[in-house]
C-alpha positions in Angstrom: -90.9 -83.6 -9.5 -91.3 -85.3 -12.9 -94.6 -85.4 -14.6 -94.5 -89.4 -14.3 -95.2 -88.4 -10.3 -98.2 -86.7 -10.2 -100.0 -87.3 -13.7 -104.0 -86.4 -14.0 -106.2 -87.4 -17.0 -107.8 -84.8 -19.5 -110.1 -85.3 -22.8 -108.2 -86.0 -25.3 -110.0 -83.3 -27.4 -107.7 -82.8 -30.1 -104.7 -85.4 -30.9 -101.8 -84.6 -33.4 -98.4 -86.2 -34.7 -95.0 -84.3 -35.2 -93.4 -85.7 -37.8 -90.0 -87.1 -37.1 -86.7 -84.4 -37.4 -83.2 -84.0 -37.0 -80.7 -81.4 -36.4 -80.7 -80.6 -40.4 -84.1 -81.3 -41.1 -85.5 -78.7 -43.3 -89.3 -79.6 -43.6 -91.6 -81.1 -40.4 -95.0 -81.6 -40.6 -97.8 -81.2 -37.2 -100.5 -83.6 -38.7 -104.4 -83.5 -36.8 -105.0 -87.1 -36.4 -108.3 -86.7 -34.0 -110.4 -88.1 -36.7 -108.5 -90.9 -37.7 -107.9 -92.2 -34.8 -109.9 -95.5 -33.0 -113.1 -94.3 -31.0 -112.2 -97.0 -28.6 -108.4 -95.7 -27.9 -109.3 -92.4 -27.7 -112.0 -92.6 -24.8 -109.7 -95.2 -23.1 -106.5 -92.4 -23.4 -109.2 -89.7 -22.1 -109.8 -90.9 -19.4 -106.5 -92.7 -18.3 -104.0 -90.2 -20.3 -101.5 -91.1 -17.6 -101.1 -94.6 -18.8 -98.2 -95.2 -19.8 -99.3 -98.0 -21.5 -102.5 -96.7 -23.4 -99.9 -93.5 -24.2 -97.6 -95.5 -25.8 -99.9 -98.1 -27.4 -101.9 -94.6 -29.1 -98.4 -93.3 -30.5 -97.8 -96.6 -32.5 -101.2 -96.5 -33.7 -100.9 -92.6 -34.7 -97.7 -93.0 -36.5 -99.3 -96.1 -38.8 -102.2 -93.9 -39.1 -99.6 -90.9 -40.8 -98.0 -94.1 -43.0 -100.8 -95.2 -44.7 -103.8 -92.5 -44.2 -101.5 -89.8 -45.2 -103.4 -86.6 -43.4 -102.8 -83.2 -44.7 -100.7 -81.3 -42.4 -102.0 -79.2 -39.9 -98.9 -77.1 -39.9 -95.6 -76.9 -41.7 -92.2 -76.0 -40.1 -89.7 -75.4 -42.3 -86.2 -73.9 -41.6 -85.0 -71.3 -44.1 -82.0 -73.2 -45.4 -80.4 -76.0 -43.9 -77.6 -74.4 -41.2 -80.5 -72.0 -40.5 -81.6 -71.4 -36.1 -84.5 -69.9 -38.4 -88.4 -71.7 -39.0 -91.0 -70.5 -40.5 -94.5 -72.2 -39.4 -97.4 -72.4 -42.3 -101.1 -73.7 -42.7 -103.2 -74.6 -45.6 -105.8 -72.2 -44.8 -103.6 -69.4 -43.3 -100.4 -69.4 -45.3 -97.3 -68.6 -42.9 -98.4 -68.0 -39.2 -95.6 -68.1 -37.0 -91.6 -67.4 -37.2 -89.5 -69.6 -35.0 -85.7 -69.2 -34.0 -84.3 -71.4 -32.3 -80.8 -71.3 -30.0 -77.7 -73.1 -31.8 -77.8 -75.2 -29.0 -79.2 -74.1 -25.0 -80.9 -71.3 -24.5 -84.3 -69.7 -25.7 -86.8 -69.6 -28.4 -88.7 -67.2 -29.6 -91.9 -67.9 -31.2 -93.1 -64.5 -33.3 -96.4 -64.8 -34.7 -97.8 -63.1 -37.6 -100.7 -60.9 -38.1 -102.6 -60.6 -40.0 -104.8 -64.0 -40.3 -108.3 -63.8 -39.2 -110.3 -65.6 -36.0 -111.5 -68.3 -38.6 -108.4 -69.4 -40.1 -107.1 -73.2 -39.4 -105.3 -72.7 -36.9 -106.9 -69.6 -35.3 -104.7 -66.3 -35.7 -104.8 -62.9 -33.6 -104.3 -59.7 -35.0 -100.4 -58.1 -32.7 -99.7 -61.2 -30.8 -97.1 -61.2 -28.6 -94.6 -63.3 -29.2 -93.8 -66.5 -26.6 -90.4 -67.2 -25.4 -89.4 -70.5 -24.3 -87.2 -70.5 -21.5 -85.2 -73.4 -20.2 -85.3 -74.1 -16.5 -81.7 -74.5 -16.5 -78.6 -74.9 -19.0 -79.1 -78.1 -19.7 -82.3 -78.5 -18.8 -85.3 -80.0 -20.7 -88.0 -78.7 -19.0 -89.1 -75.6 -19.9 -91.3 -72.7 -19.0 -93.3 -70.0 -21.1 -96.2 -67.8 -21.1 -99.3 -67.3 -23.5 -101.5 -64.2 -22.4 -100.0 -63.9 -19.5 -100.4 -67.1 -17.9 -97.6 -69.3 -17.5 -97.0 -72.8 -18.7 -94.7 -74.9 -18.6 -93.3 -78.7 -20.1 -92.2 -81.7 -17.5 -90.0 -84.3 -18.2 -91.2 -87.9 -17.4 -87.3 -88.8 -16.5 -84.5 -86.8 -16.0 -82.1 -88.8 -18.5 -84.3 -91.2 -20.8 -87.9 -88.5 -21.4 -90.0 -90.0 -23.8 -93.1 -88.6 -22.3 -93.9 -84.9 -21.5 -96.6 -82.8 -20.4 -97.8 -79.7 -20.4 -99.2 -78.1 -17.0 -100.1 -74.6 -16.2 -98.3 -72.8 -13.6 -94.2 -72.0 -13.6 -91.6 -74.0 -12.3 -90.8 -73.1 -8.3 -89.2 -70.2 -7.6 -91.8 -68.3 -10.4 -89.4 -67.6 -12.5 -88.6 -70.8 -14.0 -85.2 -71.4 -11.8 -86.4 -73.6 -9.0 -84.7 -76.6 -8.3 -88.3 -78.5 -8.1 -91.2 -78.3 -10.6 -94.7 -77.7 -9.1 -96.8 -80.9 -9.2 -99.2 -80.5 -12.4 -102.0 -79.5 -11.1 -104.0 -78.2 -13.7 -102.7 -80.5 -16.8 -103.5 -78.9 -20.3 -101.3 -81.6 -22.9 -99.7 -84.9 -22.7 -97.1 -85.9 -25.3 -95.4 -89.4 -26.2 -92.7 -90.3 -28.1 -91.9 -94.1 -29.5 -88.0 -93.7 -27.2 -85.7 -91.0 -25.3 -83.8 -90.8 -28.7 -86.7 -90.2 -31.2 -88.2 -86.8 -32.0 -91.6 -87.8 -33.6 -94.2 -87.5 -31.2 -97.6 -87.7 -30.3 -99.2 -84.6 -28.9 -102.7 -84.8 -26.8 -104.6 -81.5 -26.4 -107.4 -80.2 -23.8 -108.1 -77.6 -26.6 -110.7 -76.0 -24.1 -107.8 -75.3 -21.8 -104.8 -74.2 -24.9 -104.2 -72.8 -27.6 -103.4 -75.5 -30.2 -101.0 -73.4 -32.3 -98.6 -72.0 -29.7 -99.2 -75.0 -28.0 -98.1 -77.5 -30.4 -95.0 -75.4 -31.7 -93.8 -75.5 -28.1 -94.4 -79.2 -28.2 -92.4 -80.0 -31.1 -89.4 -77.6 -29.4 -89.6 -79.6 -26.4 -89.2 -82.6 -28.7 -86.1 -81.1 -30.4 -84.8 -80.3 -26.7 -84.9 -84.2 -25.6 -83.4 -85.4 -28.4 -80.6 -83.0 -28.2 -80.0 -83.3 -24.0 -79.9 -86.8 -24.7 -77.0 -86.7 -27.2 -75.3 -84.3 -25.0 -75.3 -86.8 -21.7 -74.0 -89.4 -24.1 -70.8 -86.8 -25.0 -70.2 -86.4 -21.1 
């Protein structure tokens, strides 16, 4: 089932942009754009997130917003060196919170947090966090499943061949393991993303932040953005 299917709303308590990437992209930017964004679009996306419409119509003004506001970043990935599978995640207040490899091409990543970083920092840091994997559901796959202190999550595809809306729901795909054939219907929705098309990679994230985590949640995001954008040049090779 694809998250377009059974979609619920959720406040829109915290909204941020990833920057747009590519494959040799050495330095992406997670901006927190809940401030700057218009009171009136922001209830209106609260309380009907899964508009399609409103989802889309808040991703065009977000990215204007990161044009000519220019927020500081909330986070900075940056990959070692160019060729590098190999990010490392900073924040203005924390310094570098997070090491993220990446597969060449399918297969898992590995988020590894570092300790270190106090309860108060932006974003929040625990002292020996475990790290999160992020499995996909299948080889080519663009859903994917994870879990954060021990409760699974996992990412659903609007489409199976043109996503350029995800979400985030709580509870592993069927089977429990993340191989079913059919993803759960999201019953308990913590995040909505939106991208401007299937082929882009800068996205708009929407965050219950009473429900996530905002750090592991938005690096997951911004993998499941690098996922679409890589499944959909691989159907155009086939």
């Amino acid at each position: 089932m694809y998250a377009q299917e059974a979609v619920r709303s959720l406040p829109a308590t915290r909204i941020f942009h990833i920057s747009k990437h590519g494959v040799r992209s050495s330095n992406i930017n997670v901006i927190d754009v809940t401030a700057h964004v218009s009171p009136q679009l922001g209830r209106d996306v609260s309380v009907h997130t899964d508009d399609g419409h409103l989802l889309d119509a808040l991703h065009k003004e977000v990215e204007e917003i990161c044009k000519t506001a220019s927020p500081t970043p909330y986070l900075a990935v940056k990959k070692k060196n160019i060729w590098a599978a190999h990010f490392v995640v900073s924040s203005l207040a924390a310094g570098a919170v997070a090491d993220i490899k990446v597969p060449v091409w399918y297969g898992r990543t590995t988020i590894a947090f570092r300790g270190g970083a106090s309860q108060t920092t932006t974003p929040p840091m625990r002292q020996q966090r475990p790290p999160v994997v992020v499995r996909p559901q299948s080889t080519f796959s663009r859903r994917t499943s994870f879990v954060v202190d021990s409760v699974s999550f996992r990412w659903e595809m609007d489409s199976r061949w043109h996503s350029k809306r995800f979400t985030l729901c709580r509870g592993d795909f069927g089977g429990g393991g993340g191989g079913g054939e059919t993803g759960q219907a999201p019953d308990d929705v913590c995040a909505h993303g939106v991208q401007g098309s299937s082929t882009s990679t800068a996205a708009t994230i929407i965050l219950d932040a009473s429900k996530v985590d905002d750090l592991a949640f938005l690096l997951t995001a911004w993998d499941t953005t690098r996922r679409i954008k890589e499944g959909r040049e691989a159907i155009e090779t086939i």
